[in-house]
C-alpha positions as CSV (number, residue, x, y, z in Angstrom):
1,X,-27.5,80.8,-271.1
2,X,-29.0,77.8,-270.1
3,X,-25.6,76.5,-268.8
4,X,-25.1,79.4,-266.8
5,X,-28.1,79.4,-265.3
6,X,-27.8,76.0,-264.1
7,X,-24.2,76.8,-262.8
8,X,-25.0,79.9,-260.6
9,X,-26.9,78.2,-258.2
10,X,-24.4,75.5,-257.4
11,X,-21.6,78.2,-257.4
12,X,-23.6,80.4,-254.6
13,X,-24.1,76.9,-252.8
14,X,-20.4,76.0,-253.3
15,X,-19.5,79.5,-251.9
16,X,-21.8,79.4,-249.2
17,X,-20.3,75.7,-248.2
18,X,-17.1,77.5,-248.0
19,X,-17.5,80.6,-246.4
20,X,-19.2,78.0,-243.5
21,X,-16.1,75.6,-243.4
22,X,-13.9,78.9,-243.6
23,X,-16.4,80.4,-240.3
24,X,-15.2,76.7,-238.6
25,X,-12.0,76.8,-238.8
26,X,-11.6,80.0,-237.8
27,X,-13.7,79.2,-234.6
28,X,-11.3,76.2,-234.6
29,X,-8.4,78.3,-234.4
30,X,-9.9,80.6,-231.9
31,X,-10.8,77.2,-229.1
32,X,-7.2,76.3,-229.6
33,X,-5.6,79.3,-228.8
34,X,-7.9,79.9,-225.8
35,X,-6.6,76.2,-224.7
36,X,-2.6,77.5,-225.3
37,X,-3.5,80.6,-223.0
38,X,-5.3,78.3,-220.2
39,X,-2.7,76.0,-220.2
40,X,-0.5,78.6,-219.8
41,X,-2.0,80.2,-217.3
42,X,-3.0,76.5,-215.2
43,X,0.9,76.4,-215.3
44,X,1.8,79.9,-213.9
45,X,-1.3,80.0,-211.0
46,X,-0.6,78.5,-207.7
47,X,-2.9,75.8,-207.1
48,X,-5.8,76.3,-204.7
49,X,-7.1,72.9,-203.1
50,X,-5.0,70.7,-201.8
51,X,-5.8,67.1,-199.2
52,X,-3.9,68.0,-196.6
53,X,-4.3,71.3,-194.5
54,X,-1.2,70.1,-192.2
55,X,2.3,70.1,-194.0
56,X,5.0,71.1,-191.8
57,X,5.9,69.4,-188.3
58,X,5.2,72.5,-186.7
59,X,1.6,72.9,-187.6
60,X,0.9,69.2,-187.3
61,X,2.4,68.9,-183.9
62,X,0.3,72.8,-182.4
63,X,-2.7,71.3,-184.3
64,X,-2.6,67.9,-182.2
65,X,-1.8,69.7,-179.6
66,X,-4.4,71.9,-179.4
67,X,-7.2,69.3,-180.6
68,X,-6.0,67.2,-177.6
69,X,-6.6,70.0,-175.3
70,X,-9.7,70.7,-176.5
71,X,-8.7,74.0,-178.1
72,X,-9.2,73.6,-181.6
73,X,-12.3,74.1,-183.7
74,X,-12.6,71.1,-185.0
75,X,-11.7,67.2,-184.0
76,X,-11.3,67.5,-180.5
77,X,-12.9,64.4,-179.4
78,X,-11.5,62.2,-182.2
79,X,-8.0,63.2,-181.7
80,X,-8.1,62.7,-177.9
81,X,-9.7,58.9,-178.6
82,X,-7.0,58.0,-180.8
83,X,-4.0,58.9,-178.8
84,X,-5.2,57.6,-175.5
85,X,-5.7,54.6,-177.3
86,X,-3.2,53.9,-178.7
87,X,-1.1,55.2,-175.7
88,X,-2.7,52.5,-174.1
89,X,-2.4,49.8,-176.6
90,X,1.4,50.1,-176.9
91,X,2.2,50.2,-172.8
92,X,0.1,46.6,-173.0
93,X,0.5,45.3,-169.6
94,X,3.3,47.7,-168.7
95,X,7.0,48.1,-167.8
96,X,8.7,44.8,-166.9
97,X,12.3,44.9,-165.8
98,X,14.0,41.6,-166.4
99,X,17.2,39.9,-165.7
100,X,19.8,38.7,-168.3
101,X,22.1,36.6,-165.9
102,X,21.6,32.7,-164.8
103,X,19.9,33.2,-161.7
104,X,18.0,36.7,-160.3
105,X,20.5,37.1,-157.5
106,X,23.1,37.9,-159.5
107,X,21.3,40.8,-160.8
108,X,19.4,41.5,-157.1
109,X,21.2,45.0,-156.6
110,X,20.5,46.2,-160.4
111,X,16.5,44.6,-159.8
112,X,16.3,46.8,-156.8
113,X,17.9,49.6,-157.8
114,X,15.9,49.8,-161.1
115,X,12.4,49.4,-159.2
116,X,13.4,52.2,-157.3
117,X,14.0,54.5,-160.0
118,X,10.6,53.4,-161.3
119,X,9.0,54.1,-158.2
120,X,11.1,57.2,-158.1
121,X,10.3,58.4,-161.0
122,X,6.2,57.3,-161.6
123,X,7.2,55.1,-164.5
124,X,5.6,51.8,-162.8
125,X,2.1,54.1,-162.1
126,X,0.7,56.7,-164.4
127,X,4.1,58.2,-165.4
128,X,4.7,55.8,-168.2
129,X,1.1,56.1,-170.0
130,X,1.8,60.3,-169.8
131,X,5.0,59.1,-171.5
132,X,3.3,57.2,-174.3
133,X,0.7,59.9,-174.7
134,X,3.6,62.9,-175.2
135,X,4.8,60.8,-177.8
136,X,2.2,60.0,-179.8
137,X,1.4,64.1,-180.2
138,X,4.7,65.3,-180.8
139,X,6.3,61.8,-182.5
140,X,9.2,61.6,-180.1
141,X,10.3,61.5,-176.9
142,X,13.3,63.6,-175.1
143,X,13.9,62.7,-171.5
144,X,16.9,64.2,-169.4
145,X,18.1,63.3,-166.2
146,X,19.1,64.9,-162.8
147,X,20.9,63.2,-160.0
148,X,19.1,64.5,-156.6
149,X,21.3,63.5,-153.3
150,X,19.3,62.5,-150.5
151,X,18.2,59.2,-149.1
152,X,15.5,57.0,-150.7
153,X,14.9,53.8,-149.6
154,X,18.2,52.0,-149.2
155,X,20.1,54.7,-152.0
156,X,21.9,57.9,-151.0
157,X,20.5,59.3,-153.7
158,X,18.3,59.2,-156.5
159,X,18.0,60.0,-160.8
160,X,15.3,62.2,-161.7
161,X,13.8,62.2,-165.0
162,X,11.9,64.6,-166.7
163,X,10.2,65.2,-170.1
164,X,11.1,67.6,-172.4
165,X,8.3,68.9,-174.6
166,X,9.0,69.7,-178.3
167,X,5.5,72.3,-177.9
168,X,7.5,75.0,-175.4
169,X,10.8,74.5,-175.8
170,X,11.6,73.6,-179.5
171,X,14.4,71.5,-179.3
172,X,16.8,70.7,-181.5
173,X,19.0,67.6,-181.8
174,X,22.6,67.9,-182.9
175,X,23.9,64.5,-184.6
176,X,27.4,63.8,-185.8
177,X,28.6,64.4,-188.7
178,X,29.5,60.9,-190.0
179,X,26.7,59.2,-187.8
180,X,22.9,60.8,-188.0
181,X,21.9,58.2,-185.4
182,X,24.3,59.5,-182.8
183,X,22.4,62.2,-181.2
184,X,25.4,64.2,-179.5
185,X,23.5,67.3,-178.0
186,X,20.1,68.8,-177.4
187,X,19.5,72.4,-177.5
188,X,16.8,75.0,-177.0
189,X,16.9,78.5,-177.3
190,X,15.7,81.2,-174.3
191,X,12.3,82.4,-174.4
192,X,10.7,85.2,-172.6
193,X,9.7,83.1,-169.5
194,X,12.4,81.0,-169.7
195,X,16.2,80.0,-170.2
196,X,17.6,78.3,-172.6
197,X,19.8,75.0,-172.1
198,X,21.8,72.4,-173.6
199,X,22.1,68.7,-172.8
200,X,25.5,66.6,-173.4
201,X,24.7,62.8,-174.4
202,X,24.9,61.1,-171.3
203,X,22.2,63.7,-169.6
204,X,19.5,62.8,-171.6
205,X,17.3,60.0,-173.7
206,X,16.0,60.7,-177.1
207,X,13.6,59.0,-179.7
208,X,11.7,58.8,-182.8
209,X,8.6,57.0,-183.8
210,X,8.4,58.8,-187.3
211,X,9.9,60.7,-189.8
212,X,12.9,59.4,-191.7
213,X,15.7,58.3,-190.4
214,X,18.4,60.5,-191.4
215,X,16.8,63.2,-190.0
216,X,16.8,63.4,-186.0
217,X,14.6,66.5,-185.6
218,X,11.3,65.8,-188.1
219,X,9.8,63.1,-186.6
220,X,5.9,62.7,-187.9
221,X,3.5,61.5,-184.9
222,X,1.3,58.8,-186.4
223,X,-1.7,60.5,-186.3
224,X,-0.4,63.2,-188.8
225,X,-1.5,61.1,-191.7
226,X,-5.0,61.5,-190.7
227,X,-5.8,64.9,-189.1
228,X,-7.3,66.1,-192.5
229,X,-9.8,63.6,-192.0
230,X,-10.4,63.8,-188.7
231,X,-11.3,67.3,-189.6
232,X,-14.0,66.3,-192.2
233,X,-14.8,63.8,-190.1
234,X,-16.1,66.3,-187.3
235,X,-17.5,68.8,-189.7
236,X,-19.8,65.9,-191.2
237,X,-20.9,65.2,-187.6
238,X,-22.0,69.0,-187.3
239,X,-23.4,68.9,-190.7
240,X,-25.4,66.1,-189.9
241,X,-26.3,67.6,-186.3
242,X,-27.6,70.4,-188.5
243,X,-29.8,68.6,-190.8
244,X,-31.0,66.8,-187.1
245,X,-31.7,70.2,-185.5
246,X,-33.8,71.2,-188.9
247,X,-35.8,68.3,-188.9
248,X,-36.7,68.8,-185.3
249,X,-38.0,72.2,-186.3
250,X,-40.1,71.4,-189.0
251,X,-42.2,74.8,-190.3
252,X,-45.5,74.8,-190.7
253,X,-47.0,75.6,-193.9
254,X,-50.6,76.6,-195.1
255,X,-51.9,76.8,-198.5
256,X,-54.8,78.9,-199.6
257,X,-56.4,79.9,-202.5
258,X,-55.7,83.8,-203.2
259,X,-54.3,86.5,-201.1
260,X,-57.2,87.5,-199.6
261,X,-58.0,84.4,-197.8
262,X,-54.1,85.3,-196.0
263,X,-54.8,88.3,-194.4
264,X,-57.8,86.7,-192.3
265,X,-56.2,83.8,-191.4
266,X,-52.7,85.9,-190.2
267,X,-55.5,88.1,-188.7
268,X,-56.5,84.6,-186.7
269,X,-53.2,83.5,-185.9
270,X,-51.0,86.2,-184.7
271,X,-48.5,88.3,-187.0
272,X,-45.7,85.6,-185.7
273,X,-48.0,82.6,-184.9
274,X,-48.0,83.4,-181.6
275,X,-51.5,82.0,-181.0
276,X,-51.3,78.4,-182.4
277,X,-49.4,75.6,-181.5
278,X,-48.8,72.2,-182.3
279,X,-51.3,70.3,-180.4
280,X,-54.3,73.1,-180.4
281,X,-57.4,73.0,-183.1
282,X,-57.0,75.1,-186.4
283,X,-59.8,75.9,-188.9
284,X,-59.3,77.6,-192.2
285,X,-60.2,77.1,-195.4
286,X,-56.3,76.2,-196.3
287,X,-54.5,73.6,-196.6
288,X,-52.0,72.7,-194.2
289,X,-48.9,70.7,-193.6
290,X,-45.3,70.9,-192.4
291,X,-42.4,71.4,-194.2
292,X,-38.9,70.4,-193.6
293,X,-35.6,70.1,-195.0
294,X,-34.9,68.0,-198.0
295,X,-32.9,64.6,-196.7
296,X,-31.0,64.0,-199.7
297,X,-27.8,64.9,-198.3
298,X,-28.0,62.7,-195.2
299,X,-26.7,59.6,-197.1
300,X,-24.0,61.6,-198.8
301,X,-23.1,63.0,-194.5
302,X,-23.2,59.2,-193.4
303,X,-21.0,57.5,-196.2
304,X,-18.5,60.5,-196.1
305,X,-18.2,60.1,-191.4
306,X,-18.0,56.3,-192.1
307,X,-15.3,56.5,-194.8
308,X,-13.4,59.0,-192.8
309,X,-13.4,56.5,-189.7
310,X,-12.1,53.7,-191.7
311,X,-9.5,56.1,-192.8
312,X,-8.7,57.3,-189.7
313,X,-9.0,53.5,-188.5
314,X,-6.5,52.2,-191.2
315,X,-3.6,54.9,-190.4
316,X,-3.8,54.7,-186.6
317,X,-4.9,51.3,-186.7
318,X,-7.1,51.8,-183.9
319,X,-10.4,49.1,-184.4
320,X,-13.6,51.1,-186.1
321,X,-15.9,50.0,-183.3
322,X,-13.8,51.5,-180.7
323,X,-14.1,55.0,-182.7
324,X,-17.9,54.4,-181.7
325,X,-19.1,52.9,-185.2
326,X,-20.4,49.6,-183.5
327,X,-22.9,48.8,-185.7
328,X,-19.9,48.0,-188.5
329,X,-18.7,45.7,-186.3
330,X,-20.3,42.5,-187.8
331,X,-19.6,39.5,-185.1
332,X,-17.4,39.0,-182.0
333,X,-14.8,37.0,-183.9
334,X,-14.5,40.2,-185.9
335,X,-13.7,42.5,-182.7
336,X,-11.2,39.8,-181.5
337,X,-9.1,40.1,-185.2
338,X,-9.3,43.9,-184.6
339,X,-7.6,43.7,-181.6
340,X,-4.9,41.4,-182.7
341,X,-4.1,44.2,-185.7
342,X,-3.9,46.7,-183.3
343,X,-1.6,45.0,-181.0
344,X,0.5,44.4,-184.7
345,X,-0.2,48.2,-185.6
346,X,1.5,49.4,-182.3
347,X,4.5,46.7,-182.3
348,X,6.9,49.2,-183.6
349,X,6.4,52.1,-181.1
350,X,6.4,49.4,-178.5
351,X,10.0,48.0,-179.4
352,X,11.3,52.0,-179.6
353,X,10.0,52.0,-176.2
354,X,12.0,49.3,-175.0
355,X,15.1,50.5,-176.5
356,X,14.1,54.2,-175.0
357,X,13.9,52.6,-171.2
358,X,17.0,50.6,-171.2
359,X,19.0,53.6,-172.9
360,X,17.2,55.4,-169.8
361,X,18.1,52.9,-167.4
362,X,21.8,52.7,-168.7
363,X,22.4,56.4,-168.5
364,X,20.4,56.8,-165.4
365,X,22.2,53.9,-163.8
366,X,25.7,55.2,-164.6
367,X,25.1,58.1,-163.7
368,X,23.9,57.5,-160.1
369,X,27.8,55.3,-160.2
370,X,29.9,58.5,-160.6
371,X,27.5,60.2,-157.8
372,X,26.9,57.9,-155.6
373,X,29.1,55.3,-155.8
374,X,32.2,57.2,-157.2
375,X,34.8,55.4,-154.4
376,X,33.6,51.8,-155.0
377,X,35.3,49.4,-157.3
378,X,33.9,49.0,-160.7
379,X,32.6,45.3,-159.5
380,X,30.3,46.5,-157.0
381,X,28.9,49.2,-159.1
382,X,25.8,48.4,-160.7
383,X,25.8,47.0,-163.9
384,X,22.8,48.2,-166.6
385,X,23.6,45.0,-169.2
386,X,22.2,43.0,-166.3
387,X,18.6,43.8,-166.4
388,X,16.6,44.9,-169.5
389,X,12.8,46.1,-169.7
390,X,10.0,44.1,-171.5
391,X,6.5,45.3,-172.3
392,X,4.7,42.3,-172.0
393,X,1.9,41.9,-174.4
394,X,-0.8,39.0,-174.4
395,X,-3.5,39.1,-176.6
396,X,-7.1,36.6,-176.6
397,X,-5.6,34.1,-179.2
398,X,-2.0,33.8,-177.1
399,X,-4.8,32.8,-173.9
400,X,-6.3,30.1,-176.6
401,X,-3.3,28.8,-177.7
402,X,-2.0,28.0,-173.9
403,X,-5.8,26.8,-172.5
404,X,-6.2,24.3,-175.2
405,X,-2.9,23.4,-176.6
406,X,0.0,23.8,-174.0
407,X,-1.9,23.1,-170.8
408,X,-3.2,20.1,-172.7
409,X,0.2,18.9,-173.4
410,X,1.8,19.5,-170.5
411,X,-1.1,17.1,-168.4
412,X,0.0,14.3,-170.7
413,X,4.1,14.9,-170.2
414,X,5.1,15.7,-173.9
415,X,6.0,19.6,-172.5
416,X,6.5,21.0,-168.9
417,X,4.8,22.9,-167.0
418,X,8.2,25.8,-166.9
419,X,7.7,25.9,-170.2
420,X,3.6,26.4,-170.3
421,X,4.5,29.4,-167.0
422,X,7.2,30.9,-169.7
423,X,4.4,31.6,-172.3
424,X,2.2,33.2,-169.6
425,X,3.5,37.5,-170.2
426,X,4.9,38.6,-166.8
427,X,5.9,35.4,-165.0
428,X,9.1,35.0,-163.3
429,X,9.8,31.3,-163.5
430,X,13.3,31.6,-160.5
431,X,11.1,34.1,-158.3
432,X,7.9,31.5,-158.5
433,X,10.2,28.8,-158.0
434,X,11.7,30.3,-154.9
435,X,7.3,31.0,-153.9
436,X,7.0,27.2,-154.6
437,X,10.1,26.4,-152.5
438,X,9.4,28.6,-149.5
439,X,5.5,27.6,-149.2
440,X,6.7,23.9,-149.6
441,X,9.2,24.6,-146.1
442,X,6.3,26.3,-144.4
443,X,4.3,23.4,-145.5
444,X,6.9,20.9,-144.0
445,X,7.5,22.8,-141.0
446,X,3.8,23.0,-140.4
447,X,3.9,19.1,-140.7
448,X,6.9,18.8,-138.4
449,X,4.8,20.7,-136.0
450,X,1.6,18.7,-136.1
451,X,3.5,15.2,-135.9
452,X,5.4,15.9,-132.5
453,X,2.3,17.4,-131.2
454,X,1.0,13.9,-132.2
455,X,3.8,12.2,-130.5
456,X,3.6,14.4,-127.8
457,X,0.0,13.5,-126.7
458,X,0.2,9.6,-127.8
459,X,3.4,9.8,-124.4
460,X,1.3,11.8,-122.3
461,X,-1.5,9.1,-122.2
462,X,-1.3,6.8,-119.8
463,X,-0.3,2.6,-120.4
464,X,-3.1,0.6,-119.6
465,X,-2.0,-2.2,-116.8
466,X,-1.4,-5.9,-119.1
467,X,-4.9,-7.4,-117.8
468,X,-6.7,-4.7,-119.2
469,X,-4.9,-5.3,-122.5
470,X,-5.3,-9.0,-122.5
């Protein structure tokens, strides 16, 4: 008996162990099957969130559009920054035609002819920077061109170019086959207001600054990569406006010590307040202050507008100060590197637009040929692989390096001075030559000229007699 009795205690505690480590594992079971069925279900529900709002070239392209034109809700005046910007940073100094033959004369006509059509055309004003700015909102650039009879200048006639927007008319380029970088055709389809057309290859100019290459039609402006930030980049600026605007408004607040001190002193100051103000004398038995929003968030708002800028700043490559964050900028020097990365950031687009304007100038060039100049002979039509276009491009470290290196070297002889006047962007060493040439015969003519009026006043004096001499 005494056995048993010790024994029955230890079984009920023994049984009660178990039945606890049985409740266990039966709530084990029970989490991992509700972790099967949420796995399963994470894997069969569409996902929710995503970091980027823009994902097809249509959206991204109405959605620049429309910020740049001030029609969007959000990121208006950050979009328009950036693609002025760098609309400006790639034209650098602007168009430059050039000549590829030993001397400029032999490429006079093509020099002329290609000014002309700049001229013509706008492209040595403001037409080239509406250019630039097209293409960095849509990503590429479709040109065609008209030949308009009709005397302009010393030309019977003239070509006529004129952008194609992607926005209205929708485009689409038709590549061959075998080569997806020989853009054959461009079409568009009618709308309601207005007719649709088609463009053979040698009517019109067409380039990409994005996308991938095999692909003529998608091309990704470069301020795609960023337009989700530039959203939460302009809704942190009104968040923070809103904090602003509640801390400018602060409410005032008065403590007292049971209700029925607050019917007298509502009694005293109006149901709404209406008859104190900031500024007039208040007595009460309360105790009073001003309240205002908690400003815990404001950090949180000023981290997230200057992490979006240096987001925004490190796709576009556009400098952080000129965004309007100066006070990250930390020294001069610093600005100066900025702008040399931008410059670097916008080389590519600048080289496409080089290749764009002599594929312009070629097309254009021949086609004023078979208009204009259809009976000549094919020597005395103009040739377009005698000029080419340059963007010249000088930034503050090319002006050091010529100042205080190549000036320098060319005072003491080791270089010469045509080769210091090559480094400057925008020179033309034969046409400064002939400027040098010409002002040195006006020079000696104006010489020529002072010594026989010299001679001619020494003869008409007259010869003193000998004695006067002696």
């Amino acid at each position: 008996m005494k056995i048993l009795n010790i024994i029955s205690p230890k079984l009920k505690e023994a049984s009660v162990k178990i039945q606890n480590l049985e409740s266990k594992v039966n709530k084990y079971h029970e989490v991992q099957e509700l972790l099967v069925d949420n796995i399963l279900t994470l894997q069969g529900v569409q996902k929710t969130y995503t970091g980027n709002d823009y994902k097809t070239y249509k959206d991204v392209v109405n959605a620049i559009s429309d910020k740049y034109n001030n029609k969007a809700d959000w990121g208006c005046l950050q979009t328009g920054a950036v693609i002025d910007l760098r609309a400006a940073f790639v034209l650098g100094e602007g168009l430059q035609v050039v000549h590829n033959t030993e001397t400029r004369a032999e490429a006079e006509n093509e020099l002329r002819w290609a000014e002309d059509f700049f001229s013509w055309n706008d492209l040595d004003a403001e037409g080239a920077q509406e250019l630039a700015k097209e293409a960095e909102i849509e990503g590429k650039i479709a040109l065609k061109m008209i030949y308009e009879p009709g005397e302009y200048r010393e030309w019977p006639g003239m070509v006529s170019v004129r952008f194609i927007p992607w926005t209205t008319k929708k485009y689409k380029i038709t590549a061959d086959p075998n080569d997806y970088q020989y853009y054959k055709t461009i079409s568009w389809e009618p709308t309601a207001t207005a007719k649709g057309g088609i463009l053979q290859e040698n009517e019109f100019v067409y380039k990409k600054f994005g996308g991938r290459l095999s692909d003529p039609n998608e091309a990704q402006p470069k301020i795609a990569g960023c337009l989700t930030q530039i959203d939460r980049l302009d809704k942190a600026l009104w968040d923070l406006r809103g904090i602003n605007h509640l801390y400018a408004s602060p409410t005032p607040d008065i403590e007292v010590q049971d209700k029925q001190e607050v019917q007298p002193l509502m009694n005293m100051l109006g149901a709404k307040g209406n008859n104190w103000k900031i500024g007039k004398l208040l007595i009460h038995t309360g105790k009073f202050q001003m309240v205002s929003a908690d400003a815990a968030g404001i950090q949180n708002l000023i981290s997230e507008i200057e992490l979006c800028v240096k987001m925004i700043s490190g796709v576009t490559g556009i400098p952080i100060h000129y965004l309007g964050l100066l006070d990250l900028l930390k020294n001069r020097a610093t600005g100066d590197n900025t702008r040399e990365l931008v410059n670097a950031a916008t080389n590519r687009e600048r080289r496409v637009w080089i290749g764009a304007y002599e594929e312009l100038i070629e097309k254009s060039m021949k086609m004023f040929n078979e208009n204009a100049n259809p009976q000549k002979s094919k020597e005395k039509m103009l040739d377009p692989t005698k000029i080419s276009i340059n963007i010249p491009l000088i930034t503050q470290e090319q002006w050091d390096r010529i100042e205080k290196v190549l000036i320098p070297a060319a005072v003491a002889g080791i270089i010469s001075k045509e080769f210091v006047a090559e480094q400057i962007p925008g020179v033309d060493l034969e046409a400064e030559a002939e400027r040098s040439d010409k002002k040195e015969e006006v020079e000696s003519e104006r010489m020529k000229r002072e010594m026989e009026k010299i001679k001619a006043e020494q003869q008409a004096q007259p010869i003193p007699p000998k004695e006067e001499i002696a």
